[in-house]
C-alpha positions in Angstrom: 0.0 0.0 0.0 2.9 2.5 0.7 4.2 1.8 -2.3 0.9 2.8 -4.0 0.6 5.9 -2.6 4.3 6.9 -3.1 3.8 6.3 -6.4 0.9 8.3 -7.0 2.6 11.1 -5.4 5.4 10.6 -7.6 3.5 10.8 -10.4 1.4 13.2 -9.2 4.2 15.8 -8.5 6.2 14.6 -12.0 3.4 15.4 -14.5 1.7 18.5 -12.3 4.3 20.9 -13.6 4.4 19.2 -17.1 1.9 21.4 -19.0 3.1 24.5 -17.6 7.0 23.9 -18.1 6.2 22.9 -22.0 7.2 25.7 -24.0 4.7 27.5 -26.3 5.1 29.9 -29.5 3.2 32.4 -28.2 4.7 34.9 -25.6 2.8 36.2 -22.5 0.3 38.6 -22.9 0.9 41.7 -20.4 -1.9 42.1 -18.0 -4.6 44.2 -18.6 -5.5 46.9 -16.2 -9.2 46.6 -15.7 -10.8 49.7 -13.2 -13.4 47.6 -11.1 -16.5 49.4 -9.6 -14.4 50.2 -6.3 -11.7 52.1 -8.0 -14.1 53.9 -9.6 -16.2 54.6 -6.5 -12.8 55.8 -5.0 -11.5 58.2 -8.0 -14.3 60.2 -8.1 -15.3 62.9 -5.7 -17.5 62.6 -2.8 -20.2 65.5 -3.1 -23.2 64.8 -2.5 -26.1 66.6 -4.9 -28.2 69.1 -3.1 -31.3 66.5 -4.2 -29.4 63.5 -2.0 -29.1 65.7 1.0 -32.4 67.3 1.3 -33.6 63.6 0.8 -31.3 62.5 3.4 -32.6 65.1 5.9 -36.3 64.5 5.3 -35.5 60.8 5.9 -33.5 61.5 9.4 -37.2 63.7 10.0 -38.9 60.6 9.4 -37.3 58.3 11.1 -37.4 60.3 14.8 -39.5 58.9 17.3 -41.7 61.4 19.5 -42.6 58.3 21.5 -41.4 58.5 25.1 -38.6 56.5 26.6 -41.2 53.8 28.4 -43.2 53.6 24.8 -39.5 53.0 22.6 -38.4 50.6 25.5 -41.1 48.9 27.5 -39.0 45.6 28.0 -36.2 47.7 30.3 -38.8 50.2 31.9 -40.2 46.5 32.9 -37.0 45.6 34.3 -36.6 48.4 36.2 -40.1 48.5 37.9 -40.1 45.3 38.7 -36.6 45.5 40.3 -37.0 48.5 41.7 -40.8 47.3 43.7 -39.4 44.5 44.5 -35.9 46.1 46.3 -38.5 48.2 47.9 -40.7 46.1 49.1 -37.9 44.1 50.7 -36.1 46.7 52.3 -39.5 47.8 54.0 -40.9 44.3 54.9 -37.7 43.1 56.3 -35.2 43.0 59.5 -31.9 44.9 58.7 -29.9 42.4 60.6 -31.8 38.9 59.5 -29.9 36.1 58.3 -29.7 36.0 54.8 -29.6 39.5 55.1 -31.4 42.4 53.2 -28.8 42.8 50.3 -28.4 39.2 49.3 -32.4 38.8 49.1 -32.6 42.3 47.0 -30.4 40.4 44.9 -32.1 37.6 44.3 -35.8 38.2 44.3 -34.9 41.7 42.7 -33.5 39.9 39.4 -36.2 37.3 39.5 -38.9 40.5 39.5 -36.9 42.2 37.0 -37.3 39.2 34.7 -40.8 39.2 35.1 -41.1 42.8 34.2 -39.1 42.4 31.6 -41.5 39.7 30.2 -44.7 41.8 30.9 -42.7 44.2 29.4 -41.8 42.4 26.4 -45.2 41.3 26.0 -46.9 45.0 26.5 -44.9 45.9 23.9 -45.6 43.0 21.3 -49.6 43.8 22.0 -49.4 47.5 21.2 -52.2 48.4 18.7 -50.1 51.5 17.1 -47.8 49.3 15.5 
């Protein structure tokens, strides 16, 4: 079997070069310079037509929202009410000086409320009837 393959790769590596090495009649034509679309692009000048920029402007004028923070982002605004409630309702309910201790249950029931609200949140915003 090694002898197989050593001889394929002889041969392989022998006749590989052959076509190329054999000499032809005809010389080598010198490249041709061909300007592709980015050169182009690049050569010519960057000014934009007073069309394209009014166009661009009435875009941007389109595209700002005059919704308020809560109504662009109600998954965070549910985050943070539900966080915030919760750390609330903690710090008012409980003993400062209780074992787990008042930080360490903000912590966790505070980021299991803030997923919550993010998910009422999430799901406010998916029910919206302006959209």
């Amino acid at each position: 079997m090694k002898r197989i393959v050593a001889a394929l790769m002889v041969a392989t590596v022998a006749f590989h070069g052959a076509p190329a090495s054999a000499e032809t009649s005809d010389p080598i034509p010198a490249p041709v310079r061909q300007d592709g679309p980015l050169l182009k692009a690049s050569l010519k000048p960057n000014i934009p037509t007073p069309s394209r920029a009014e166009a661009r402007q009435d875009a941007q004028a389109a595209k700002r929202d005059d919704r308020s923070w809560v109504e662009r982002h109600p998954v965070w605004t549910g985050a943070i009410v539900g966080f915030g409630a919760t750390a609330a309702m903690i710090y008012l309910t409980t003993d400062p000086g209780g074992i787990p201790g008042r930080e360490t249950a903000v912590i966790v029931w505070g980021g299991v409320a803030a997923g919550v609200g993010a998910l009422a949140g999430w799901g406010i915003g998916r029910n919206r009837d302006d959209q």
